[in-house]
N, CA, C and O atoms as a Tripos MOL2 file, in Angstrom:
@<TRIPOS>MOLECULE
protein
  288   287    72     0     0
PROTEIN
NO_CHARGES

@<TRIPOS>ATOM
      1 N           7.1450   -7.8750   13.9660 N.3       1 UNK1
      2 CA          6.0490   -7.4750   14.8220 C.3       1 UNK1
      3 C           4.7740   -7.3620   13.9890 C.2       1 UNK1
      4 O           4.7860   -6.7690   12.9100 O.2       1 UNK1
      5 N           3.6460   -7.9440   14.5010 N.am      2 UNK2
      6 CA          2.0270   -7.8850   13.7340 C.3       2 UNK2
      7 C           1.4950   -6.2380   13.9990 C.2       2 UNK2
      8 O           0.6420   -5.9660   14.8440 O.2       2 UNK2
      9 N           1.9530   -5.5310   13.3940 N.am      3 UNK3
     10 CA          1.1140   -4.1280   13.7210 C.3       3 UNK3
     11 C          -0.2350   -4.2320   14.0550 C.2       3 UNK3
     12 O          -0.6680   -3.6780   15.0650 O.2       3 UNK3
     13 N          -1.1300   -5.0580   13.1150 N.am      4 UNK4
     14 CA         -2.5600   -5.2050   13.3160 C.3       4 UNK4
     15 C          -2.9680   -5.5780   14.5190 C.2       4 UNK4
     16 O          -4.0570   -5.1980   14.9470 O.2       4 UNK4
     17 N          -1.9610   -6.5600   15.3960 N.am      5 UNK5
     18 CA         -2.5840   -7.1480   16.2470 C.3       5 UNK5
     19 C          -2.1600   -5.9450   17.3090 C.2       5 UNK5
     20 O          -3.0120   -5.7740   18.1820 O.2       5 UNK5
     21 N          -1.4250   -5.3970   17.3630 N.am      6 UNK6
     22 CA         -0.6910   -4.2230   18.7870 C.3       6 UNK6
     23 C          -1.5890   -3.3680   17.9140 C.2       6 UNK6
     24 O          -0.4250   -3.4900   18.2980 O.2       6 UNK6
     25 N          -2.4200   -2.6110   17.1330 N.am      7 UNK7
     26 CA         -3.5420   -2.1790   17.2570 C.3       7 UNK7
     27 C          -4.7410   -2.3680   17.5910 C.2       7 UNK7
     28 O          -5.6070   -1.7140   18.1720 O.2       7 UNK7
     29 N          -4.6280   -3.6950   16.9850 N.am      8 UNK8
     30 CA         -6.6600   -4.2290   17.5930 C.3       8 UNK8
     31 C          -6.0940   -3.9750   19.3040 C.2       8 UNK8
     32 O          -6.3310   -2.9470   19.9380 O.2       8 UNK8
     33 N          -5.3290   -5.1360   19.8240 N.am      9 UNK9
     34 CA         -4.7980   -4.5260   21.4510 C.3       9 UNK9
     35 C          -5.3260   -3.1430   22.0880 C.2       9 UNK9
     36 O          -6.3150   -3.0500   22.8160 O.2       9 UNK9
     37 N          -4.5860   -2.2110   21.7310 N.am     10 UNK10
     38 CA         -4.1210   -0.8780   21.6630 C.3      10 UNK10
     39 C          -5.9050   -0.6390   22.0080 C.2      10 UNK10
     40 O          -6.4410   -0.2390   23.0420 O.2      10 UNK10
     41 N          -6.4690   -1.0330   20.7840 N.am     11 UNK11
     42 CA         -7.8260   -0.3490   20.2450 C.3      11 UNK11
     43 C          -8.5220   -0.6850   21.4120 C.2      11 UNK11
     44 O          -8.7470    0.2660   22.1600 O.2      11 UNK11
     45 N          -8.9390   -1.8270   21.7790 N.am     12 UNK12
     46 CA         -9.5870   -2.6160   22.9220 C.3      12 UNK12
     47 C          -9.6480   -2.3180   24.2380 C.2      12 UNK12
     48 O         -10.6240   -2.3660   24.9870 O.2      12 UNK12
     49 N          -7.9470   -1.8420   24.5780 N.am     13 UNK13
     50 CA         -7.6730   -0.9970   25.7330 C.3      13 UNK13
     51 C          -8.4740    0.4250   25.8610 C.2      13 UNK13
     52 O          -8.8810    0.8850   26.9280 O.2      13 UNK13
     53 N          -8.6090    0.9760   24.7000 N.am     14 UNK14
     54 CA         -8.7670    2.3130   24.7340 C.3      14 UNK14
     55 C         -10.0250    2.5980   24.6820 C.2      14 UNK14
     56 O         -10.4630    3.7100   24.9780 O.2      14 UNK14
     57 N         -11.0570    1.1810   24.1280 N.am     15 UNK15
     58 CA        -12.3910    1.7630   24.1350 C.3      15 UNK15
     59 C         -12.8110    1.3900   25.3760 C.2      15 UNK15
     60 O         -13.7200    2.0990   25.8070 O.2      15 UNK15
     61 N         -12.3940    0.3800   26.1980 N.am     16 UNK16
     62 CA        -12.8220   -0.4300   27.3050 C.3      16 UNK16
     63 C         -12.5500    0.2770   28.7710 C.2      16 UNK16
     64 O         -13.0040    0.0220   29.8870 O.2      16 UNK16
     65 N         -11.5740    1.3200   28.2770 N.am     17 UNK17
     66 CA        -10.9850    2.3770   29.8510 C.3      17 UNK17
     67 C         -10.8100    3.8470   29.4790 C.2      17 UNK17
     68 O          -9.8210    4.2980   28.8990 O.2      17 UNK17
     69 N         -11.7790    4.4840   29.8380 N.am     18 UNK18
     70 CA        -11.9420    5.9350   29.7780 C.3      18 UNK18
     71 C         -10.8090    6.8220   30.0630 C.2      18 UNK18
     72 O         -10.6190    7.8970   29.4940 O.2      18 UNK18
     73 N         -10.1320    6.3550   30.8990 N.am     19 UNK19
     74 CA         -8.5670    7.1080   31.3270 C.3      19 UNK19
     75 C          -7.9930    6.8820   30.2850 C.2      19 UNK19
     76 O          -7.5380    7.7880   29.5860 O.2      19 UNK19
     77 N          -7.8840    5.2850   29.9080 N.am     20 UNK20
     78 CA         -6.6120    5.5230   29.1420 C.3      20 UNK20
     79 C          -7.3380    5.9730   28.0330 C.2      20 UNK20
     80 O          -6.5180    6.8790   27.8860 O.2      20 UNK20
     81 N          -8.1820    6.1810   27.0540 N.am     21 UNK21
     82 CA         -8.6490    6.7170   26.0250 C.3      21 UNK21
     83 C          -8.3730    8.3750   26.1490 C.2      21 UNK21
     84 O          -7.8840    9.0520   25.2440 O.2      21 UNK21
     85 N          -8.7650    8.8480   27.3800 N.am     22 UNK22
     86 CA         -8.6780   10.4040   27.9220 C.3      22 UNK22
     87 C          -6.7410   10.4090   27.7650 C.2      22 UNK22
     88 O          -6.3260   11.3690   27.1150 O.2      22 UNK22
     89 N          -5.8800    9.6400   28.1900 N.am     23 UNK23
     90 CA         -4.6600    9.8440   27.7210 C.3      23 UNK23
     91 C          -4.2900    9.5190   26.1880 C.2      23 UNK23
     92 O          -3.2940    9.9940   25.6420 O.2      23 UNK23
     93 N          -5.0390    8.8130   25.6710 N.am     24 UNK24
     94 CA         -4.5950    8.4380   24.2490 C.3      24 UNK24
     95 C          -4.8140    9.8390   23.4980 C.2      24 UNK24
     96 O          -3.9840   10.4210   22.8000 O.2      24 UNK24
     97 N          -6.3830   10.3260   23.8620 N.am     25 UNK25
     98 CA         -6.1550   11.6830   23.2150 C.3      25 UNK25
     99 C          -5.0710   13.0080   23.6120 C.2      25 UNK25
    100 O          -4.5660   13.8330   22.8510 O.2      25 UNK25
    101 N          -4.9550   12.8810   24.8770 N.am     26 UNK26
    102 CA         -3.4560   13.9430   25.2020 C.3      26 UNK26
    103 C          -2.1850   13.5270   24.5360 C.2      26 UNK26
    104 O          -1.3960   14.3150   24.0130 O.2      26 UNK26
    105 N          -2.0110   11.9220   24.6070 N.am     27 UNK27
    106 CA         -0.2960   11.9510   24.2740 C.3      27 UNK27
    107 C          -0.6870   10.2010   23.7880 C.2      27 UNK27
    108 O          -0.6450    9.2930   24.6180 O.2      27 UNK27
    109 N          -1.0040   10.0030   22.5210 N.am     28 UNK28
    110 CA         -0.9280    8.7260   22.1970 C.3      28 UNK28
    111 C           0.1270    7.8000   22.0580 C.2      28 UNK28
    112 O           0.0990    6.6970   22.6050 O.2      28 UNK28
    113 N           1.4240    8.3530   21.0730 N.am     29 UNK29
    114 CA          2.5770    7.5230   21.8270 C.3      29 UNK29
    115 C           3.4150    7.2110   22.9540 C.2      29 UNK29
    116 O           4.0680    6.1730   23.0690 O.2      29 UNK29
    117 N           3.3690    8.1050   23.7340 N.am     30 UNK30
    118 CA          3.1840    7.7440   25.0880 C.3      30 UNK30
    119 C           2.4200    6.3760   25.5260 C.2      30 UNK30
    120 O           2.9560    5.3650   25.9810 O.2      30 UNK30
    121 N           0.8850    6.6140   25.2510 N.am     31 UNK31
    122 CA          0.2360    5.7670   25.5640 C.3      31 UNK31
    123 C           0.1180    4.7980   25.3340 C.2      31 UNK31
    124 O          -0.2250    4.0390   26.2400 O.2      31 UNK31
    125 N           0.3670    4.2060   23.8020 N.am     32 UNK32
    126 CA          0.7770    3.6230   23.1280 C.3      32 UNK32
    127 C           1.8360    2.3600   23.5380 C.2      32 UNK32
    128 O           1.7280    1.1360   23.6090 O.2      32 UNK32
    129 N           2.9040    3.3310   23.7660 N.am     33 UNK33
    130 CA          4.1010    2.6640   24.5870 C.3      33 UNK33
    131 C           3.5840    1.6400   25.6860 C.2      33 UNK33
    132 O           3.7320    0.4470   25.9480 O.2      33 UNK33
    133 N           2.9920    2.5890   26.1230 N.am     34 UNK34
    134 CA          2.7350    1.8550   27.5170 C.3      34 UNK34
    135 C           2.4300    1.0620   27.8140 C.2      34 UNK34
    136 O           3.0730    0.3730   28.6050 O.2      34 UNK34
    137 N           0.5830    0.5290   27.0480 N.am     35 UNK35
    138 CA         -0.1340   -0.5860   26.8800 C.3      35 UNK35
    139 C           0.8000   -2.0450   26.0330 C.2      35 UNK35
    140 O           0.9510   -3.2450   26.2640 O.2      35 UNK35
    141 N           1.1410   -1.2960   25.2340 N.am     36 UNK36
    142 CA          2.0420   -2.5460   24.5300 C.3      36 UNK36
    143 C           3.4070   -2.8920   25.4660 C.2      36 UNK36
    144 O           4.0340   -3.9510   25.4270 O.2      36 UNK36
    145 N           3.6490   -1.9310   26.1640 N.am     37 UNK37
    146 CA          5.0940   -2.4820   27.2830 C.3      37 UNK37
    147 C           6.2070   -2.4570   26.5750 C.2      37 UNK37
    148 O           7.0510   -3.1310   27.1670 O.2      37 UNK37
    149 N           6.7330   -1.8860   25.3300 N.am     38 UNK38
    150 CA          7.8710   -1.6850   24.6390 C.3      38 UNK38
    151 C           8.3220   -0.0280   24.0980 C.2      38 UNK38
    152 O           7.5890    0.8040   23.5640 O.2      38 UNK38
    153 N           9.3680    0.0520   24.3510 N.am     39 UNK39
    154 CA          9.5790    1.4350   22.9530 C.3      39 UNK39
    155 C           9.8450    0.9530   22.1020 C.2      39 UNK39
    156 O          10.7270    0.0940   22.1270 O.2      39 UNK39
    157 N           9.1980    1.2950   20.9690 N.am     40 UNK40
    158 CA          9.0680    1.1900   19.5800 C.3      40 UNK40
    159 C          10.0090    1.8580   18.7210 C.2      40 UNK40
    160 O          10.8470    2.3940   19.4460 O.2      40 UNK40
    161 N          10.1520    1.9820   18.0120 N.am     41 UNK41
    162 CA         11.0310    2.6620   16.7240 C.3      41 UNK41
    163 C           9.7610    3.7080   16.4460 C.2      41 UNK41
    164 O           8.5940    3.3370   16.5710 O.2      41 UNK41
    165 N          10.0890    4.8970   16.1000 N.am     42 UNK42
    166 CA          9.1150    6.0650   15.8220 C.3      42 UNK42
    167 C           7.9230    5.7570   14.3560 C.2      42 UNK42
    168 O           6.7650    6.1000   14.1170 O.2      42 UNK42
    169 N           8.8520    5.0300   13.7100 N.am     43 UNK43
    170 CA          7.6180    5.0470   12.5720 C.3      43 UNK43
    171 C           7.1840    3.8610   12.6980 C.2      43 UNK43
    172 O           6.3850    3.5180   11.8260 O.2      43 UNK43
    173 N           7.5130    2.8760   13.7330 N.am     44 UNK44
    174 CA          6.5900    1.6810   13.8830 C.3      44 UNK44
    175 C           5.1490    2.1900   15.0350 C.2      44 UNK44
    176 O           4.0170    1.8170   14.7280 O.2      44 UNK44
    177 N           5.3420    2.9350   16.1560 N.am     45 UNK45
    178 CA          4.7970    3.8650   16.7600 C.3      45 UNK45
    179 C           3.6560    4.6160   16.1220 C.2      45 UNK45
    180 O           2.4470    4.7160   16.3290 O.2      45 UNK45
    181 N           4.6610    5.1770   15.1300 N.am     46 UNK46
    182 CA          3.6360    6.4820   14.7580 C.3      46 UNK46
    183 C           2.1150    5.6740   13.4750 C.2      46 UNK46
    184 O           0.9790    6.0590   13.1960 O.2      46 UNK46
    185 N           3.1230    4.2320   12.9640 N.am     47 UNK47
    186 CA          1.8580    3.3120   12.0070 C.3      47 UNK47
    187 C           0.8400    2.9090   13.2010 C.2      47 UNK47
    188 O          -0.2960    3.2380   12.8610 O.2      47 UNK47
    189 N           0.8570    2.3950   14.3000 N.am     48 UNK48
    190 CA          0.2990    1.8160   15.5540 C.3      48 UNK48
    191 C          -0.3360    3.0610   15.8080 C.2      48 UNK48
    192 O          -1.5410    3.0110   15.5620 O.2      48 UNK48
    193 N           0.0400    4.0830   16.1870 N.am     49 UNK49
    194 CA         -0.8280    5.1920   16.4450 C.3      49 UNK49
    195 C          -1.6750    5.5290   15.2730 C.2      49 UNK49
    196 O          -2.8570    5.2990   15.5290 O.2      49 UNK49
    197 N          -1.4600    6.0510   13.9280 N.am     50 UNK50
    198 CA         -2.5610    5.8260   13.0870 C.3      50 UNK50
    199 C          -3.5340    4.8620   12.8980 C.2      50 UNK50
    200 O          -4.6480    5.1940   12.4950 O.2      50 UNK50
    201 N          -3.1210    3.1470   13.2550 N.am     51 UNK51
    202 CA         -3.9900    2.6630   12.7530 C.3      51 UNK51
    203 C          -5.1450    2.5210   14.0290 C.2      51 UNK51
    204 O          -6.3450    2.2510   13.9760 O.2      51 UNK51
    205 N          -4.3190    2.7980   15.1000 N.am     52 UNK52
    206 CA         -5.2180    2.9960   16.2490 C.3      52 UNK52
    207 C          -6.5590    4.4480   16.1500 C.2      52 UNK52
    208 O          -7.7690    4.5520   16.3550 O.2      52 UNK52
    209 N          -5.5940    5.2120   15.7800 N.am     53 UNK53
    210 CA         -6.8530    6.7620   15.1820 C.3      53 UNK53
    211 C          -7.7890    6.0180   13.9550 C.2      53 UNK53
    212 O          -9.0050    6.1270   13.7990 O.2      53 UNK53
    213 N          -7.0660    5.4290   13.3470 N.am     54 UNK54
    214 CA         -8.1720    5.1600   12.2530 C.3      54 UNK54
    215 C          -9.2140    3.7140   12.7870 C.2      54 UNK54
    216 O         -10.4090    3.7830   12.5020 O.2      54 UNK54
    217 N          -8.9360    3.0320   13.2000 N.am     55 UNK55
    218 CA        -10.1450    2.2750   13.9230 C.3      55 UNK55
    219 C         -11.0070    2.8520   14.3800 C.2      55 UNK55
    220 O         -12.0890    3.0290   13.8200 O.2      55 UNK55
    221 N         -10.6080    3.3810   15.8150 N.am     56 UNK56
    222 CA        -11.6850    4.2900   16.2630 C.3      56 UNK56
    223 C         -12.4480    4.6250   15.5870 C.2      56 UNK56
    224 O         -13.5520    4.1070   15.4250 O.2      56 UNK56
    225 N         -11.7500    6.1240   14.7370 N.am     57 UNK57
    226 CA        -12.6960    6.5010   13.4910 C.3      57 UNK57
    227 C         -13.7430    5.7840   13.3710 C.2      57 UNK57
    228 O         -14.7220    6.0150   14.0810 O.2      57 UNK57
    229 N         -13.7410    4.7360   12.4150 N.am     58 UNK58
    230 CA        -14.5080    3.4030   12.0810 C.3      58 UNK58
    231 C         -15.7930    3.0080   12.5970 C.2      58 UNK58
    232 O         -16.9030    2.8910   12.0780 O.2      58 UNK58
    233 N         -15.3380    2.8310   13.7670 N.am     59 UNK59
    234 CA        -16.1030    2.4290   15.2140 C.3      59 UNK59
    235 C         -17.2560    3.1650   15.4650 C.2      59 UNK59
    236 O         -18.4650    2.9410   15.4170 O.2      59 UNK59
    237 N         -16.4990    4.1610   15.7630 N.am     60 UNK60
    238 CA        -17.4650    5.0550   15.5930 C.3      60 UNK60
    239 C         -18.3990    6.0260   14.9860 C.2      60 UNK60
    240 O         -19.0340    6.8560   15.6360 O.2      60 UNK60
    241 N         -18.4550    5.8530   13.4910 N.am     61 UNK61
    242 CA        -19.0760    5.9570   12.8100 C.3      61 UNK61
    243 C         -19.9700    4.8340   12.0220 C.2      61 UNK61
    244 O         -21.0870    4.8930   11.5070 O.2      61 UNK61
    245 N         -19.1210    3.9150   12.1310 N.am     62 UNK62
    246 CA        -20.2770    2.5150   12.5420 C.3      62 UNK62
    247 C         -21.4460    2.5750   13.4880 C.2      62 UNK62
    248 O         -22.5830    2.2600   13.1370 O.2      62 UNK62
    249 N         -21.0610    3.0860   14.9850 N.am     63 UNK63
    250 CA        -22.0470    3.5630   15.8250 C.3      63 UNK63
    251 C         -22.8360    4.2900   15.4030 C.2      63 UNK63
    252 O         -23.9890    3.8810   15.5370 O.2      63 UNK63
    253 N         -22.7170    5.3080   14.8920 N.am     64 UNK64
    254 CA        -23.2680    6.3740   14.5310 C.3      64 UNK64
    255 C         -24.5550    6.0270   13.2290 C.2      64 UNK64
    256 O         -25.7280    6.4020   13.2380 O.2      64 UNK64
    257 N         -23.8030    5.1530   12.1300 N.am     65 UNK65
    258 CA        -24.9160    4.9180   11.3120 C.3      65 UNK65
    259 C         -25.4910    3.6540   11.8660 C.2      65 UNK65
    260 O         -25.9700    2.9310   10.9930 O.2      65 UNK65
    261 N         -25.5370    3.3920   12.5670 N.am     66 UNK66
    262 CA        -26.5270    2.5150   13.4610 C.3      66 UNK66
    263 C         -27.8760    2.7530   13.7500 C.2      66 UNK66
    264 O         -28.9710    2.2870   13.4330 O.2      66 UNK66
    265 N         -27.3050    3.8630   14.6410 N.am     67 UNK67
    266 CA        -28.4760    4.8270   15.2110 C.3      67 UNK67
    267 C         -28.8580    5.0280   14.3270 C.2      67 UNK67
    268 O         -29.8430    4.3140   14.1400 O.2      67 UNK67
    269 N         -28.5240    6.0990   12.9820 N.am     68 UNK68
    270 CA        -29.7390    6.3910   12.3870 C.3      68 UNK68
    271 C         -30.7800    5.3040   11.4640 C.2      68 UNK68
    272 O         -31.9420    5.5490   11.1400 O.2      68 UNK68
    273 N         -29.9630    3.9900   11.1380 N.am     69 UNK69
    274 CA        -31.0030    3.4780   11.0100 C.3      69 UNK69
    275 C         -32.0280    2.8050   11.3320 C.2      69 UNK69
    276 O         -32.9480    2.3800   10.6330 O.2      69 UNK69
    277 N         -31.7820    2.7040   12.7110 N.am     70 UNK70
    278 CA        -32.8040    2.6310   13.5950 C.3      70 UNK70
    279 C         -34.6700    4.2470   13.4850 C.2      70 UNK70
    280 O         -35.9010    4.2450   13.4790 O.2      70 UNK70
    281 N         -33.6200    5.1240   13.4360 N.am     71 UNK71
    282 CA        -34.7830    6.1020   12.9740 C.3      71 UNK71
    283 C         -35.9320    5.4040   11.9550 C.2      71 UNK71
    284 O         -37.0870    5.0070   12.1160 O.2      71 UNK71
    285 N         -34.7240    5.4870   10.4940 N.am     72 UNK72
    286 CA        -35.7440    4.9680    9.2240 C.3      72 UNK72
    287 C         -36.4920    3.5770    9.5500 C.2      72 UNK72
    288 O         -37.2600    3.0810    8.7260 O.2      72 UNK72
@<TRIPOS>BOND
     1     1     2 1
     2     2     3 1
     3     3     4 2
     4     3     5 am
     5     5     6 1
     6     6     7 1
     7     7     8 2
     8     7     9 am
     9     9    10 1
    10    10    11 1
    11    11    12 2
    12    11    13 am
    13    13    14 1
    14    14    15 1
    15    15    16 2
    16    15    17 am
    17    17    18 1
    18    18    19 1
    19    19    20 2
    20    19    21 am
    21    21    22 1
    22    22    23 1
    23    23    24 2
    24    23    25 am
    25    25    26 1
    26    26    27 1
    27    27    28 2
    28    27    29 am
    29    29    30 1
    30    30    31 1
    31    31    32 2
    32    31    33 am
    33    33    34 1
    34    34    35 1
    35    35    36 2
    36    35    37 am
    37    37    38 1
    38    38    39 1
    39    39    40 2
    40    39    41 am
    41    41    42 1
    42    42    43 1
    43    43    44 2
    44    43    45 am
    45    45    46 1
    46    46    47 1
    47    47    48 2
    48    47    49 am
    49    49    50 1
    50    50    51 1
    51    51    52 2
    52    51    53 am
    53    53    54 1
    54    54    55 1
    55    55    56 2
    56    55    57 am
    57    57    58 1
    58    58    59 1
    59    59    60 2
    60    59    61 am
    61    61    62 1
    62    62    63 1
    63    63    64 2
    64    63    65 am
    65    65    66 1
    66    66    67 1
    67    67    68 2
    68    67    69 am
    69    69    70 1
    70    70    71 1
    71    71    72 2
    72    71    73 am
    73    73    74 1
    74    74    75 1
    75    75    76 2
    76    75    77 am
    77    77    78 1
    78    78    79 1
    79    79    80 2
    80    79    81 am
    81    81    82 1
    82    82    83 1
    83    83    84 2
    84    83    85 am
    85    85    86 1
    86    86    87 1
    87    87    88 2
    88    87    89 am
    89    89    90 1
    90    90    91 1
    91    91    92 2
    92    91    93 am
    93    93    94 1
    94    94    95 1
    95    95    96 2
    96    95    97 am
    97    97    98 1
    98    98    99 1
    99    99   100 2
   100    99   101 am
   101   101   102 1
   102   102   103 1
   103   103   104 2
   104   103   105 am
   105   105   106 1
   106   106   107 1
   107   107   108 2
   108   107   109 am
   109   109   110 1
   110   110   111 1
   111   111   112 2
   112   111   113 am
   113   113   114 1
   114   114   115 1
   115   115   116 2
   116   115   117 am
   117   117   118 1
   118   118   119 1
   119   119   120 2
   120   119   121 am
   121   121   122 1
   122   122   123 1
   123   123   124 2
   124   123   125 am
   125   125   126 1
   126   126   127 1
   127   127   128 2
   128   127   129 am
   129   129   130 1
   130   130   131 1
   131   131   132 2
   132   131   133 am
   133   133   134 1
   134   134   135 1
   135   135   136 2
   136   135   137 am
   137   137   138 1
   138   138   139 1
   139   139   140 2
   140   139   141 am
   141   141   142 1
   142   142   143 1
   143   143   144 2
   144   143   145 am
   145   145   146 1
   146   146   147 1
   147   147   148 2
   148   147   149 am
   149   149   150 1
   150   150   151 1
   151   151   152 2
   152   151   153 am
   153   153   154 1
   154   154   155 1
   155   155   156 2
   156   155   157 am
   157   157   158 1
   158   158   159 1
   159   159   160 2
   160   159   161 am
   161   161   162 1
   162   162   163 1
   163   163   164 2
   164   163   165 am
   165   165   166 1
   166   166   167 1
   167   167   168 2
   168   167   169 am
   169   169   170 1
   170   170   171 1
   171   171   172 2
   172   171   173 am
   173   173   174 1
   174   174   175 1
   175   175   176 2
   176   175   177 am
   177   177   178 1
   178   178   179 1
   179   179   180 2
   180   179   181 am
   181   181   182 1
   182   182   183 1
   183   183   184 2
   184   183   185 am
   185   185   186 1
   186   186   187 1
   187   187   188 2
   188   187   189 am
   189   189   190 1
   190   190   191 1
   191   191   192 2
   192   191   193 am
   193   193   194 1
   194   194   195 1
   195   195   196 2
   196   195   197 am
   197   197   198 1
   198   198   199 1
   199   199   200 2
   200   199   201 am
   201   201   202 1
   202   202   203 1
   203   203   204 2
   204   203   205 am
   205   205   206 1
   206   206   207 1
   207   207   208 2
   208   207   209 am
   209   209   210 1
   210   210   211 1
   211   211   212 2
   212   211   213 am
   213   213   214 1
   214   214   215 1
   215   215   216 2
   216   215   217 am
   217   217   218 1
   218   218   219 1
   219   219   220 2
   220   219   221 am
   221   221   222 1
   222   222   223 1
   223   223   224 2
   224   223   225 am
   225   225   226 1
   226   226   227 1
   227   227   228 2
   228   227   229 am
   229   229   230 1
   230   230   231 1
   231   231   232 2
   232   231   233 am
   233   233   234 1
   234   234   235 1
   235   235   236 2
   236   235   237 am
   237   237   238 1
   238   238   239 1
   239   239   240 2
   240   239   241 am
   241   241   242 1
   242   242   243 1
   243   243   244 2
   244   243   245 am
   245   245   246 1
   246   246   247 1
   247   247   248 2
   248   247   249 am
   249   249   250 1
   250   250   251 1
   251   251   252 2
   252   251   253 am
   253   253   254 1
   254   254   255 1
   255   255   256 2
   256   255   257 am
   257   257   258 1
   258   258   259 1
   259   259   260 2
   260   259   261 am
   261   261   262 1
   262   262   263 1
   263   263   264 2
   264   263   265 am
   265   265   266 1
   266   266   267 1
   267   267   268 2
   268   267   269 am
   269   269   270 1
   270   270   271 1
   271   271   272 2
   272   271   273 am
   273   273   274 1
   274   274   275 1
   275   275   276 2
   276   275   277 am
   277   277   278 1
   278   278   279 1
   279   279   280 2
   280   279   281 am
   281   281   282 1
   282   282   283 1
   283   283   284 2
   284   283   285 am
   285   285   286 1
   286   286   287 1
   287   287   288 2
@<TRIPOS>SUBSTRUCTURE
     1 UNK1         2 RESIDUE 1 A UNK
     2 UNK2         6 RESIDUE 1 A UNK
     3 UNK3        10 RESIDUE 1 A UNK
     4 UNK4        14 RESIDUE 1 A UNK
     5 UNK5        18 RESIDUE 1 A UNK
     6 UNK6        22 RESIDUE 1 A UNK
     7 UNK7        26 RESIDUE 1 A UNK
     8 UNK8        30 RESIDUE 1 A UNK
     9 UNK9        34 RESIDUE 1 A UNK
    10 UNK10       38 RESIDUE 1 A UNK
    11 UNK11       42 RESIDUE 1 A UNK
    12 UNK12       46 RESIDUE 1 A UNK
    13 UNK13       50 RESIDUE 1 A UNK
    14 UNK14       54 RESIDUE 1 A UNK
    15 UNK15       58 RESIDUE 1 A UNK
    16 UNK16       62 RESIDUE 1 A UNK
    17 UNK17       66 RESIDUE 1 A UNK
    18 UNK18       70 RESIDUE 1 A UNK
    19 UNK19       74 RESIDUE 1 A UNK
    20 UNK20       78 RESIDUE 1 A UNK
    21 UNK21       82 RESIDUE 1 A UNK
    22 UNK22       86 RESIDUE 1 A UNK
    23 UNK23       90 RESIDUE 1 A UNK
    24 UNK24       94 RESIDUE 1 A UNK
    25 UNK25       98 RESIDUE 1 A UNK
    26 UNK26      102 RESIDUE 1 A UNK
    27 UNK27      106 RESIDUE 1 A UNK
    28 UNK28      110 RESIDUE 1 A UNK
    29 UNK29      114 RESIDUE 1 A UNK
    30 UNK30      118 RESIDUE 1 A UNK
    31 UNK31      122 RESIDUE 1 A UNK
    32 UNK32      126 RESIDUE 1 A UNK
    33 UNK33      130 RESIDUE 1 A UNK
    34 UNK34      134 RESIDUE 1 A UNK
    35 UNK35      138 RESIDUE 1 A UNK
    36 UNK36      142 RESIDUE 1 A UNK
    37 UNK37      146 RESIDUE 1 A UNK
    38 UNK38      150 RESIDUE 1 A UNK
    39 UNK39      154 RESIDUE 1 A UNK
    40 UNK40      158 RESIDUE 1 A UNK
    41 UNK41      162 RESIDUE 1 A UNK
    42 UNK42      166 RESIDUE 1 A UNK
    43 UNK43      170 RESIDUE 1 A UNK
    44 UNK44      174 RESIDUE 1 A UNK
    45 UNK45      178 RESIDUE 1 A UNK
    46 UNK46      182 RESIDUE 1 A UNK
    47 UNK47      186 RESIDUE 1 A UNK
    48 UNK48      190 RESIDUE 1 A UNK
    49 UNK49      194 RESIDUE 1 A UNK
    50 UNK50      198 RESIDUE 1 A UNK
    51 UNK51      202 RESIDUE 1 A UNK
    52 UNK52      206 RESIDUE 1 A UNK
    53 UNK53      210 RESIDUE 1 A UNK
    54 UNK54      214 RESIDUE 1 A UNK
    55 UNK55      218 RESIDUE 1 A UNK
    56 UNK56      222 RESIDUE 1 A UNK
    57 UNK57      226 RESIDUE 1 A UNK
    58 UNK58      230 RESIDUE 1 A UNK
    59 UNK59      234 RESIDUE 1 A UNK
    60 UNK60      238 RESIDUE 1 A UNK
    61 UNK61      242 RESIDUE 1 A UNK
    62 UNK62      246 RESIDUE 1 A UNK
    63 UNK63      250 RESIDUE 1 A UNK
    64 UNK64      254 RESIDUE 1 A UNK
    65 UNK65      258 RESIDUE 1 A UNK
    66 UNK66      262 RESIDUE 1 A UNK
    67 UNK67      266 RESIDUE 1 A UNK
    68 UNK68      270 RESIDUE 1 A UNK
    69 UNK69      274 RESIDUE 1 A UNK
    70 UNK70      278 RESIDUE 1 A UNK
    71 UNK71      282 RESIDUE 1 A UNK
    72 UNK72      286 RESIDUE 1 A UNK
């Protein structure tokens, strides 16, 4: 299985639909599960769920120094 790619997935879903992002933060493997349509093995899950938290992250702090350099 491509972890990277059932994250970028994962990731895409979650920035693009407010629900499911609003569930990713209540119960991400759950959510997780869902979008991808399989149960996973827990530590294949739980890598997919980190690398999904850590994109975001990313993202959005990419956003973030955007904006400010738009200020300067």
């Amino acid at each position: 299985m491509d972890v990277k790619a059932k994250v970028d997935e994962v990731v895409k879903k979650v920035q693009s639909d407010p629900s499911v992002a609003k569930d990713f933060e209540k119960e991400p493997v759950k959510t997780v599960e869902s979008i991808i349509g399989v149960d996973l093995p827990d530590d294949v899950i739980n890598n997919v769920v980190d690398g999904v938290k850590a994109k975001i992250s990313v993202d959005k702090a990419g956003g973030f120094v955007d904006k400010i350099k738009n200020i300067f």
